[in-house]
Each structure stands twice: as C-alpha cells, then as structure tokens.
Chimera marker file (.cmm) of the C-alpha trace (Angstrom):
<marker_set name="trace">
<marker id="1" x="-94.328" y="129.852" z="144.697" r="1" g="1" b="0" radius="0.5"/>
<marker id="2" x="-92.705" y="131.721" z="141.437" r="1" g="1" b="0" radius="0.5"/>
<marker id="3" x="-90.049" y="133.827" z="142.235" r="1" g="1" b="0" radius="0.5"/>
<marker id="4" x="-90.062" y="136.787" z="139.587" r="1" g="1" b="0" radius="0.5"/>
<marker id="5" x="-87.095" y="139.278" z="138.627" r="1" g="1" b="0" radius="0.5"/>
<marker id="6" x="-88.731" y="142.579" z="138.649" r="1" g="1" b="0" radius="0.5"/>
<marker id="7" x="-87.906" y="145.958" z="137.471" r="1" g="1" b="0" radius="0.5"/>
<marker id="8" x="-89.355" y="149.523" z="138.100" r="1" g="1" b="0" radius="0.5"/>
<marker id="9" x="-89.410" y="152.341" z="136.234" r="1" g="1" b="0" radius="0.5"/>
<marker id="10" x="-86.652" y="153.948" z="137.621" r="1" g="1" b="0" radius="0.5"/>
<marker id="11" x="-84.926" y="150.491" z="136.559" r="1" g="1" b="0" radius="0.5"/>
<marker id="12" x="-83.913" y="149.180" z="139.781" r="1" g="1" b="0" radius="0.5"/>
<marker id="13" x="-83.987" y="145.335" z="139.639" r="1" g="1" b="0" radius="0.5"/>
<marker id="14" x="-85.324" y="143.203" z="142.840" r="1" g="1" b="0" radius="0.5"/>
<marker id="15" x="-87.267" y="139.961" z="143.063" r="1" g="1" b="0" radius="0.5"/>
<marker id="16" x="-90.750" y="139.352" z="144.469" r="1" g="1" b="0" radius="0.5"/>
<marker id="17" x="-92.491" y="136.029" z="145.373" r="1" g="1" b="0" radius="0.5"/>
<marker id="18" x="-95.929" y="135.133" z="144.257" r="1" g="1" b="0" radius="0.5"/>
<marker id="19" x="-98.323" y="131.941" z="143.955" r="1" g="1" b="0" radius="0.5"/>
<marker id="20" x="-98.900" y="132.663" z="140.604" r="1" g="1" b="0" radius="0.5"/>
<marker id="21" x="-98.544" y="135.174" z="137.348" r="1" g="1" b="0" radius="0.5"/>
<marker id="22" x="-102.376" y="136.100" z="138.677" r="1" g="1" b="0" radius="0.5"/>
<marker id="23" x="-101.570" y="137.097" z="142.226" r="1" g="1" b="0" radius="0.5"/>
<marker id="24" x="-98.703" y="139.807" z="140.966" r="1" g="1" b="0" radius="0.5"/>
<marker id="25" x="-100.924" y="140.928" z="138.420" r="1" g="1" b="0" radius="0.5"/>
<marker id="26" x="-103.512" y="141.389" z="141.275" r="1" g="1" b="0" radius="0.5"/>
<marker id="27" x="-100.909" y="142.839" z="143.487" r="1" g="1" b="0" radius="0.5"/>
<marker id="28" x="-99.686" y="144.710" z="140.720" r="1" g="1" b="0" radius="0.5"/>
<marker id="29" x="-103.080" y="146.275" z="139.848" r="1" g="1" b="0" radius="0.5"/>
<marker id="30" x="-103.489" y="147.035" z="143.444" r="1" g="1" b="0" radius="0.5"/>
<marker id="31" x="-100.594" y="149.458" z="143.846" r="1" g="1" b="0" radius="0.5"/>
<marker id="32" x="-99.361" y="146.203" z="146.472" r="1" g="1" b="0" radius="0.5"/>
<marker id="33" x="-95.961" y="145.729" z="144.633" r="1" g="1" b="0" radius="0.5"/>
<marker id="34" x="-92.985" y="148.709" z="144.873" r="1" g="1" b="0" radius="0.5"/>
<marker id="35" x="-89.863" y="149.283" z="144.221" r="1" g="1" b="0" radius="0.5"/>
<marker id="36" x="-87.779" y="148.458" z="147.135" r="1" g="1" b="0" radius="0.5"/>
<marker id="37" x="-85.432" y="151.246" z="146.405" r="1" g="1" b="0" radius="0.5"/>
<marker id="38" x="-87.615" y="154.639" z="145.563" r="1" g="1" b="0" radius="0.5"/>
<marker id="39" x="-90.774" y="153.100" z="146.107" r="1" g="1" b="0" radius="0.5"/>
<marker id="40" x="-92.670" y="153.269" z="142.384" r="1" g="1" b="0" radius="0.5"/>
<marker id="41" x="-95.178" y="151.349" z="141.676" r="1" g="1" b="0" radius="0.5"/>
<marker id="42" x="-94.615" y="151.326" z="138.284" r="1" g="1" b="0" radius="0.5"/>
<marker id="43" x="-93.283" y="147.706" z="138.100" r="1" g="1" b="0" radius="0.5"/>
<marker id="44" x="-92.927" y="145.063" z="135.475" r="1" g="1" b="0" radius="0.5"/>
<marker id="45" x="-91.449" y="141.542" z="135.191" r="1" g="1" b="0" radius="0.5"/>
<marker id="46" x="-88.201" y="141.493" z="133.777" r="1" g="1" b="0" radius="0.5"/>
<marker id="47" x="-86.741" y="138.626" z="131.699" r="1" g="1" b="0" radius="0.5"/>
<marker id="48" x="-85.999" y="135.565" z="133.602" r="1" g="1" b="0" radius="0.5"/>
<marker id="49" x="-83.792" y="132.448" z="132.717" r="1" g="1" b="0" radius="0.5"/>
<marker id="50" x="-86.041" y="129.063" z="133.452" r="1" g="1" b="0" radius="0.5"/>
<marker id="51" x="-85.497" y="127.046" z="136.260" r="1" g="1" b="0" radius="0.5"/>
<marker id="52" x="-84.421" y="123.751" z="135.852" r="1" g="1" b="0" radius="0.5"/>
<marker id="53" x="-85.038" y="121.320" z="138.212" r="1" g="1" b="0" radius="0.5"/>
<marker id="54" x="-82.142" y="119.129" z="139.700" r="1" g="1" b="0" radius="0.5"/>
<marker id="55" x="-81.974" y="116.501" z="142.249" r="1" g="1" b="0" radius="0.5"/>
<marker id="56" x="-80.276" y="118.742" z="144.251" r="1" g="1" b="0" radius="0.5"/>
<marker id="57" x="-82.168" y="121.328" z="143.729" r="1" g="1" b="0" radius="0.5"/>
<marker id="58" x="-85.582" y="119.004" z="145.337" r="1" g="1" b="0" radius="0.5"/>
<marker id="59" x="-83.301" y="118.175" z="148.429" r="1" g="1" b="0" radius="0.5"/>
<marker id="60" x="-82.522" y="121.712" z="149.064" r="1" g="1" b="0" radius="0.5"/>
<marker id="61" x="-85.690" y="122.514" z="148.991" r="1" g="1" b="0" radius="0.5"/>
<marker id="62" x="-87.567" y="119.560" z="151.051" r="1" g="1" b="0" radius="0.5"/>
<marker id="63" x="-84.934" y="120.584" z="153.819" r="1" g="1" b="0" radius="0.5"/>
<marker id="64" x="-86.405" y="124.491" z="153.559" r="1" g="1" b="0" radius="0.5"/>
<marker id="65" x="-90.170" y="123.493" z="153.526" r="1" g="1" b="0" radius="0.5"/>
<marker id="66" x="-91.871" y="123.868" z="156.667" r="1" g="1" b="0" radius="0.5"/>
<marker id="67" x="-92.886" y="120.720" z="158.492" r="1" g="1" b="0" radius="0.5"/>
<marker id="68" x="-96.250" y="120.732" z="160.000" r="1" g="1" b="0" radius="0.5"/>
<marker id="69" x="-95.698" y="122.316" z="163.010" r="1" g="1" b="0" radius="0.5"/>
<marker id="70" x="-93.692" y="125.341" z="161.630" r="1" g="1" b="0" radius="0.5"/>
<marker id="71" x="-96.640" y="126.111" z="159.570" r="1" g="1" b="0" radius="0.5"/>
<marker id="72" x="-99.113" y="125.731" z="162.418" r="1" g="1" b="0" radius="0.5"/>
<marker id="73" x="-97.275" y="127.984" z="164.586" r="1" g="1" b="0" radius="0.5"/>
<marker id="74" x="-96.670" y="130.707" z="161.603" r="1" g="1" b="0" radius="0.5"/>
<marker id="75" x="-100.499" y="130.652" z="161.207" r="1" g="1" b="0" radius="0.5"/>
<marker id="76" x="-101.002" y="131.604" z="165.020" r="1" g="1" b="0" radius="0.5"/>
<marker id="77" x="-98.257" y="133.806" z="164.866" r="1" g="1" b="0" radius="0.5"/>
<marker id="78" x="-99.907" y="135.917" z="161.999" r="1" g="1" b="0" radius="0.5"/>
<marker id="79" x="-103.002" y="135.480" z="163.679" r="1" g="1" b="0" radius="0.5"/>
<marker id="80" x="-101.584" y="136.942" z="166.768" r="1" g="1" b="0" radius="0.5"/>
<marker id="81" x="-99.923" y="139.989" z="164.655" r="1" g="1" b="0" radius="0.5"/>
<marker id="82" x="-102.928" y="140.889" z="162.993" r="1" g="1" b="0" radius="0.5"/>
<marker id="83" x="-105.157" y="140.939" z="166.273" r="1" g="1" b="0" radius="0.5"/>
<marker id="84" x="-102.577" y="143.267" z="167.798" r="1" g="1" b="0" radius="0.5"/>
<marker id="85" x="-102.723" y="145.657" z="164.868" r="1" g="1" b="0" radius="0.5"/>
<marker id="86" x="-106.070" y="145.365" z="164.435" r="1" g="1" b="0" radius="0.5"/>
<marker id="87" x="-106.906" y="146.289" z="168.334" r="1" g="1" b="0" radius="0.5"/>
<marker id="88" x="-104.217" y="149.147" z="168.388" r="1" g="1" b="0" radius="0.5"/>
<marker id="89" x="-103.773" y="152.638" z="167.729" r="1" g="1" b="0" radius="0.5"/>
<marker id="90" x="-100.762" y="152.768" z="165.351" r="1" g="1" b="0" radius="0.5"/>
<marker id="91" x="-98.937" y="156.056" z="166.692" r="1" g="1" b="0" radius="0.5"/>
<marker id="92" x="-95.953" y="155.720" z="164.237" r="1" g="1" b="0" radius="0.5"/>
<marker id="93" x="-93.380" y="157.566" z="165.060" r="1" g="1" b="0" radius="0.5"/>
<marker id="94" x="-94.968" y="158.868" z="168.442" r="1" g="1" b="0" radius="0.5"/>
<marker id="95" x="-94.276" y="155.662" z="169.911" r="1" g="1" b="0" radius="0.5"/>
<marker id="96" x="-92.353" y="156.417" z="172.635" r="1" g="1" b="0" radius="0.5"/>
<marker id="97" x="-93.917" y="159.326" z="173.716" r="1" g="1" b="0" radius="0.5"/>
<marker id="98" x="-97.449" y="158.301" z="173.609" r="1" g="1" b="0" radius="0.5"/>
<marker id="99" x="-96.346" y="154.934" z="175.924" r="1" g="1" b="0" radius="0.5"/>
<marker id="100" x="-95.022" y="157.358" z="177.987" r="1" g="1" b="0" radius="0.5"/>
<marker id="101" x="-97.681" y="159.701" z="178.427" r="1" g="1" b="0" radius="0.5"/>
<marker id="102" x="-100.003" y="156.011" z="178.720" r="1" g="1" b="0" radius="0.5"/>
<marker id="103" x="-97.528" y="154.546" z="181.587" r="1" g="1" b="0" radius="0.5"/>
<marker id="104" x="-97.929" y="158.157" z="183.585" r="1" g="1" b="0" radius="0.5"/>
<marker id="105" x="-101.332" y="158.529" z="183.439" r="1" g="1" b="0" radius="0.5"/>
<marker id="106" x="-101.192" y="161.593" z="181.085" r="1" g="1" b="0" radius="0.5"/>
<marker id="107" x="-102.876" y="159.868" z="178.070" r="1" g="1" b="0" radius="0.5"/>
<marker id="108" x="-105.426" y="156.833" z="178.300" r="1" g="1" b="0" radius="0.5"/>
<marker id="109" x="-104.972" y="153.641" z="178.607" r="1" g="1" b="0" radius="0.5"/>
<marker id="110" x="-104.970" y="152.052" z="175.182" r="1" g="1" b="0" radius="0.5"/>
<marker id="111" x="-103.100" y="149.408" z="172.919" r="1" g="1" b="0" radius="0.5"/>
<marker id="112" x="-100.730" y="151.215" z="170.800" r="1" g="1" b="0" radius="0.5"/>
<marker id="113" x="-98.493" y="150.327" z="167.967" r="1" g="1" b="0" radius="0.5"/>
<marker id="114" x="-95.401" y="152.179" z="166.507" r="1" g="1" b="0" radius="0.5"/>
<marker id="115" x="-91.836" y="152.458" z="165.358" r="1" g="1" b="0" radius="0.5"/>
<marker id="116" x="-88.905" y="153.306" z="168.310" r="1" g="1" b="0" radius="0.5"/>
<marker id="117" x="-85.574" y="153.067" z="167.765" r="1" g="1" b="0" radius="0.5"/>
<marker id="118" x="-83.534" y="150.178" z="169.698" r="1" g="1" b="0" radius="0.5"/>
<marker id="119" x="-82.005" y="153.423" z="172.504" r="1" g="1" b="0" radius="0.5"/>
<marker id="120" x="-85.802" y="154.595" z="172.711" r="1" g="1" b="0" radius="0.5"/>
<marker id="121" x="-87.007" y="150.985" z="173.082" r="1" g="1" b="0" radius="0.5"/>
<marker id="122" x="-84.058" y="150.022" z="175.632" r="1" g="1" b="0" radius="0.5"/>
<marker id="123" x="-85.142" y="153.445" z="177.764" r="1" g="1" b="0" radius="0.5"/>
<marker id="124" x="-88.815" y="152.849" z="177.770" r="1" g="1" b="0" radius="0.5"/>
<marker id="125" x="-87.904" y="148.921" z="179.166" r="1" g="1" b="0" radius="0.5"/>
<marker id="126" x="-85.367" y="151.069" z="181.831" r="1" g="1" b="0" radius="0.5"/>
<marker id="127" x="-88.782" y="153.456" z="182.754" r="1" g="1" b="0" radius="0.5"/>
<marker id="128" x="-91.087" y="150.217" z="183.504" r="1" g="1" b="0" radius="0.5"/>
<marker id="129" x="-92.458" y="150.414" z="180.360" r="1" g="1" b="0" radius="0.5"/>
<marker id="130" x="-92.829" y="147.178" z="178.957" r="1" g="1" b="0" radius="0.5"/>
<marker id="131" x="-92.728" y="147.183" z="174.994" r="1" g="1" b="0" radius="0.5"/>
<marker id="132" x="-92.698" y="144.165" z="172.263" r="1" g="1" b="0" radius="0.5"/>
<marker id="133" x="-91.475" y="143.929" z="168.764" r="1" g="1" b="0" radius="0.5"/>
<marker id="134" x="-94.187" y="142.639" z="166.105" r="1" g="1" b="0" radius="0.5"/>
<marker id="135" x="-92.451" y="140.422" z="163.987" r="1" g="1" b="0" radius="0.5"/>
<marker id="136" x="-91.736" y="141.364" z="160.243" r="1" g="1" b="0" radius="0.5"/>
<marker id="137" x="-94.290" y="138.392" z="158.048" r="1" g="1" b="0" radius="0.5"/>
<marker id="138" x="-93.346" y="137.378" z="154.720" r="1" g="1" b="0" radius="0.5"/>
<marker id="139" x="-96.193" y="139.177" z="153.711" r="1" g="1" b="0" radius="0.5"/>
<marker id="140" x="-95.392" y="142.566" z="155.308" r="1" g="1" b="0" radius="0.5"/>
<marker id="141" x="-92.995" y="142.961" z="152.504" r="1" g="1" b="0" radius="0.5"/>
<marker id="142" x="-94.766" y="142.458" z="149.572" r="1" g="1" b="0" radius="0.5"/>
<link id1="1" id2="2" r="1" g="1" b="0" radius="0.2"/>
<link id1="2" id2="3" r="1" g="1" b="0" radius="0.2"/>
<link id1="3" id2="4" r="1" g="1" b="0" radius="0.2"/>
<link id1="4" id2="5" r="1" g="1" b="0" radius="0.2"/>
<link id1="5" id2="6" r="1" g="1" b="0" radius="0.2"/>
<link id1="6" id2="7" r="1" g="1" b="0" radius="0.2"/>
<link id1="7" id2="8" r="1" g="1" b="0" radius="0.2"/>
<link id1="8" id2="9" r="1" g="1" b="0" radius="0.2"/>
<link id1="9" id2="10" r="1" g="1" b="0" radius="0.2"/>
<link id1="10" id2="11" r="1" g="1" b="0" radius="0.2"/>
<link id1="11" id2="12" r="1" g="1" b="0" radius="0.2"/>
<link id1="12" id2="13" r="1" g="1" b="0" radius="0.2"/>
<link id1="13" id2="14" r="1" g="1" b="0" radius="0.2"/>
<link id1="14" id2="15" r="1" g="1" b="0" radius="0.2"/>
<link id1="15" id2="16" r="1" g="1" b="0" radius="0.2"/>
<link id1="16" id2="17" r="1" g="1" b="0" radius="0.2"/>
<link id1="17" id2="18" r="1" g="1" b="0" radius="0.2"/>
<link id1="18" id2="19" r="1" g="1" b="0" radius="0.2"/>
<link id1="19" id2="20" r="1" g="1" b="0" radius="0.2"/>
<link id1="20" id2="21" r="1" g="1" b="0" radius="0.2"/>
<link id1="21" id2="22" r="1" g="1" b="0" radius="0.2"/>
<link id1="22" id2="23" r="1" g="1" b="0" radius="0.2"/>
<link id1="23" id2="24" r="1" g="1" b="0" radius="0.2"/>
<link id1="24" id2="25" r="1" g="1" b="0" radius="0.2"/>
<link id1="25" id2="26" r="1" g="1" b="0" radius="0.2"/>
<link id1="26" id2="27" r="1" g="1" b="0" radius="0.2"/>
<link id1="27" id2="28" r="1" g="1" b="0" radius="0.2"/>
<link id1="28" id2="29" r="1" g="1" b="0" radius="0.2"/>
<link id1="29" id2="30" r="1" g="1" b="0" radius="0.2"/>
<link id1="30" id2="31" r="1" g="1" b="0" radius="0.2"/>
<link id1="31" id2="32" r="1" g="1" b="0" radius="0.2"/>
<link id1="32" id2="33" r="1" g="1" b="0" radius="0.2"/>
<link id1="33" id2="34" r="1" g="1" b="0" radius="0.2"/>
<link id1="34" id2="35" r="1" g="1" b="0" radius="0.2"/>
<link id1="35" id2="36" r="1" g="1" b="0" radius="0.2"/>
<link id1="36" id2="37" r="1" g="1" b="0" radius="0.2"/>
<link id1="37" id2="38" r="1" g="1" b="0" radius="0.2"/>
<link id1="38" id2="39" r="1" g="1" b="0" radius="0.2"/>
<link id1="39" id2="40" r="1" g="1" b="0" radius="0.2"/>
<link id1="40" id2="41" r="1" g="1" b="0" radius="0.2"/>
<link id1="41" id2="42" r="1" g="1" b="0" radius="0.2"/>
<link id1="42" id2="43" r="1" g="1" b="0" radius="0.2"/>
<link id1="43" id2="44" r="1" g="1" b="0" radius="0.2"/>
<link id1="44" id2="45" r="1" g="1" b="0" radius="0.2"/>
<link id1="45" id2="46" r="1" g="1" b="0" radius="0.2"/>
<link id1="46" id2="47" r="1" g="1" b="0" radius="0.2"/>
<link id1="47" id2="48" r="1" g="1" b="0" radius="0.2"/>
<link id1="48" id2="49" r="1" g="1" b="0" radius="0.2"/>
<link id1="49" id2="50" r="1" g="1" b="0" radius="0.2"/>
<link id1="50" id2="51" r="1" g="1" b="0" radius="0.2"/>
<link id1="51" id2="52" r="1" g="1" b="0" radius="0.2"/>
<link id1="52" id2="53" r="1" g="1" b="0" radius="0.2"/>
<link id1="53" id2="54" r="1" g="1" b="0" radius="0.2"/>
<link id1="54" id2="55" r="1" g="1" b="0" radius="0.2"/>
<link id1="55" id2="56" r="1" g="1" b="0" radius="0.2"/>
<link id1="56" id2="57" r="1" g="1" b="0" radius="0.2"/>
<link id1="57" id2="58" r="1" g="1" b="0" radius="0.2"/>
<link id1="58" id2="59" r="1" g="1" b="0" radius="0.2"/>
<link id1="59" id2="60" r="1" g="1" b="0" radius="0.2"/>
<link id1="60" id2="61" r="1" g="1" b="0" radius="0.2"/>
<link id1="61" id2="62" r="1" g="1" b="0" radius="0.2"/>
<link id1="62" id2="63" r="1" g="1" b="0" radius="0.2"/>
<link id1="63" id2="64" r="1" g="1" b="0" radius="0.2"/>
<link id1="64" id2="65" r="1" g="1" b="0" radius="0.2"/>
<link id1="65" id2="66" r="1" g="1" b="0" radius="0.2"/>
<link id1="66" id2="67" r="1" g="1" b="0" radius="0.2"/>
<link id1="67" id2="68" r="1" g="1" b="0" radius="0.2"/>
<link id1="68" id2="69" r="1" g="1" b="0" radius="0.2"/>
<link id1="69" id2="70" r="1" g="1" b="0" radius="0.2"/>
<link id1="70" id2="71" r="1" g="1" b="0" radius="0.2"/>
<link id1="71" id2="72" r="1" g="1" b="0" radius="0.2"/>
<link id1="72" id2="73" r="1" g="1" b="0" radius="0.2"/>
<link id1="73" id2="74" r="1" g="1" b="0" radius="0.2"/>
<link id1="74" id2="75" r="1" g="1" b="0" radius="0.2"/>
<link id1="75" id2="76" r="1" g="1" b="0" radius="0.2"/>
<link id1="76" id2="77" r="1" g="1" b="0" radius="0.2"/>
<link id1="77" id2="78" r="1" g="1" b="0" radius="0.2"/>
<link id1="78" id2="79" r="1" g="1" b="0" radius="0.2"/>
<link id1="79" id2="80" r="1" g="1" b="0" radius="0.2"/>
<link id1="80" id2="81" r="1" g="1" b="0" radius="0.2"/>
<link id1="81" id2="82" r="1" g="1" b="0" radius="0.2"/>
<link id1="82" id2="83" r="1" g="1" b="0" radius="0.2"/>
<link id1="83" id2="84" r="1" g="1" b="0" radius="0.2"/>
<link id1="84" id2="85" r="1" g="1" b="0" radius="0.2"/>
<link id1="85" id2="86" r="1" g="1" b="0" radius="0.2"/>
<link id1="86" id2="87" r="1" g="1" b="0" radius="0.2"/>
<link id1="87" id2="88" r="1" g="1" b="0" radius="0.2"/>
<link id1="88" id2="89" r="1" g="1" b="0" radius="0.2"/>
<link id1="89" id2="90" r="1" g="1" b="0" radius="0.2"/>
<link id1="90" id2="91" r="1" g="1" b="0" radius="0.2"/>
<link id1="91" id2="92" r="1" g="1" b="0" radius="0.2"/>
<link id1="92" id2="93" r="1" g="1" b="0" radius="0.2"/>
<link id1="93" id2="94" r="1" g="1" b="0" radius="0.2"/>
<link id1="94" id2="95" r="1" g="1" b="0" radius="0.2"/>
<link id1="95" id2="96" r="1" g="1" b="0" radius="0.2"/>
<link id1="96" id2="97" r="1" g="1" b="0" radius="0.2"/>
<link id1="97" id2="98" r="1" g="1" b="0" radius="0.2"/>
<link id1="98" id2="99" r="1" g="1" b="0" radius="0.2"/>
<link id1="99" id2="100" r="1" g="1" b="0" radius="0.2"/>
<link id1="100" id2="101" r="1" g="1" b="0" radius="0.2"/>
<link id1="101" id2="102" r="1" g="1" b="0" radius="0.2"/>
<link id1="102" id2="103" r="1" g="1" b="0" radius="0.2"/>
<link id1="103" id2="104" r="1" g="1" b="0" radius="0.2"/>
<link id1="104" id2="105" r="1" g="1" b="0" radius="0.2"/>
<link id1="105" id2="106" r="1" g="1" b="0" radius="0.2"/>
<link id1="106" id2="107" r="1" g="1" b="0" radius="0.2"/>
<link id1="107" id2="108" r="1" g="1" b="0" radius="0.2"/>
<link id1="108" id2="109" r="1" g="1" b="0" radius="0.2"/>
<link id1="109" id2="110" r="1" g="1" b="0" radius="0.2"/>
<link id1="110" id2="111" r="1" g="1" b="0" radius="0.2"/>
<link id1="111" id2="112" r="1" g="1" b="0" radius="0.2"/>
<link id1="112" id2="113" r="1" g="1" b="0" radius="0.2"/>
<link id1="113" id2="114" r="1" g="1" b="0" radius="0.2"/>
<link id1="114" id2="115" r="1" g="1" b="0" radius="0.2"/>
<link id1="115" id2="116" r="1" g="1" b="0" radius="0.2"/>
<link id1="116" id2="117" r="1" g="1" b="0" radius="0.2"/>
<link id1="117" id2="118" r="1" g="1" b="0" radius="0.2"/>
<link id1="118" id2="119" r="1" g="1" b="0" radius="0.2"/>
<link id1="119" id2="120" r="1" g="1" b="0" radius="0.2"/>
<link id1="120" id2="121" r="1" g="1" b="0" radius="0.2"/>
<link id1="121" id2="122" r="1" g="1" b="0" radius="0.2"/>
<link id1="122" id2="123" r="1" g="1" b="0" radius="0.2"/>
<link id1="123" id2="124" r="1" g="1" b="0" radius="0.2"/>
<link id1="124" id2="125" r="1" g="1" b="0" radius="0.2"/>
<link id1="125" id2="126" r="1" g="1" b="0" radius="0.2"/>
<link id1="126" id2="127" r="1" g="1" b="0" radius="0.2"/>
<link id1="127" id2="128" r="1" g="1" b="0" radius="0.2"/>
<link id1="128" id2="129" r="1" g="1" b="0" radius="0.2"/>
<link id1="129" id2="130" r="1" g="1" b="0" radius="0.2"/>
<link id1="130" id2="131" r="1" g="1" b="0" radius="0.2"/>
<link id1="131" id2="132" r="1" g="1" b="0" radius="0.2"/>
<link id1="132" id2="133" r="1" g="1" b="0" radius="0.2"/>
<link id1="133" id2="134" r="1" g="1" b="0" radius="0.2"/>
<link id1="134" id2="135" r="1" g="1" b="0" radius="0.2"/>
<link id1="135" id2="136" r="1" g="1" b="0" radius="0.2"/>
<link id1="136" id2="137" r="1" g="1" b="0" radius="0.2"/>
<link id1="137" id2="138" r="1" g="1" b="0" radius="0.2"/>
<link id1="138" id2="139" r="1" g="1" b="0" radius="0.2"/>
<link id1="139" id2="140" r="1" g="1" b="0" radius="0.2"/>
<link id1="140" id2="141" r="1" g="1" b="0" radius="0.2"/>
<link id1="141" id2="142" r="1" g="1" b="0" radius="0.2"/>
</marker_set>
C-alpha cells in the first residue's frame, strides 16, 4: 500500500491509501476519491517527502499486519456486509420509521438498511425492534 498526501481544489489536504499510482488514477478517473471536507472531486497528489525505511520502521509494521486469521475473518466480514446491502432496501434516513412501520405490520416485511441516530437506535431496541450496525470497511471510505 502507498499512502498519498492529497489535495483538492478547494486546497484542503488529507491522505488516501492505494495499491498503486494506477488504482488512484482509476479511482480518481472514477469520481471514487473526494475531498473529505467539501466533498470535490477535483483531487490531485500533493508533494510528498520519501519514505525511508528503518528497522524500526519494519517492526512496527510486522506487528500491524494482519496474521492469517484476521484476514480470513475480514474477508467474511466484507462478504457478510455486502450480502446485507446487496439484499436490502437502503431507506436512508427513513430508517427508523420504515422498521417501525415493518415491526407493526403497516409496511412489508423486508430487509432494510439505513442511518438512525444512537437515541433512535436505543428506542427502536426499547420497542422490540431488533437493529444492527454494519461495520464501516476500509474501503467504505475511499
């Protein structure tokens, strides 16, 4: 992975991660890579001192690498995310209501995704209503 310091047009500095100077330019090209501050896609790379690599650099970095089974279980866990998204309706900000109106009876039955609030998430629970976070991947932020 390269980490590159990036800059939009509206010159807020960030960094993003890629495999490569191909996959940004991909991502770039794509309209994949945004400002995390106003959201422009109108990115570039921005200068970058080199990286030199030190012995304690490698052990800092074997300690972060994921063993075997860490990266076996991410796979299934991004498996399982994208199967849930894939076999839901996302209701976006309607979530609470719509699991509402689902739980009653009023709306039908169906796998829904969405955004609630911790309070609306904690009430829904306190209804019978049982709701589960989707975790944020890597990848979701790029």
């Amino acid at each position: 992975m390269i980490k590159f310091n990036l800059v939009c047009d509206g010159d807020h500095r960030f960094e993003g991660w890629f495999s490569g100077n191909e996959e940004f330019d991909t991502q770039k090209e794509a309209g994949l890579v945004t400002c995390p501050v106003c959201d422009s896609v109108s990115i570039e790379k921005a200068l970058m001192a080199p990286s030199v690599s030190t012995a304690r650099k490698k052990d800092a970095a074997t300690k972060l690498a994921l063993n075997r089974a860490q990266t076996a279980a991410m796979a299934q866990l991004r498996d399982a995310v994208k199967k849930i998204r894939e076999s839901s309706e996302d209701v976006g900000t309607r979530f609470p209501e719509e699991a509402r109106k689902i739980h009653y009876g009023e709306a039908e039955e169906r796998g829904i995704i969405g955004q609630a609030s911790l309070n609306e998430a904690k009430d829904l629970v306190e209804e019978g209503i049982g709701v589960a976070p989707l975790p944020d991947l890597p990848e979701d932020k790029n």
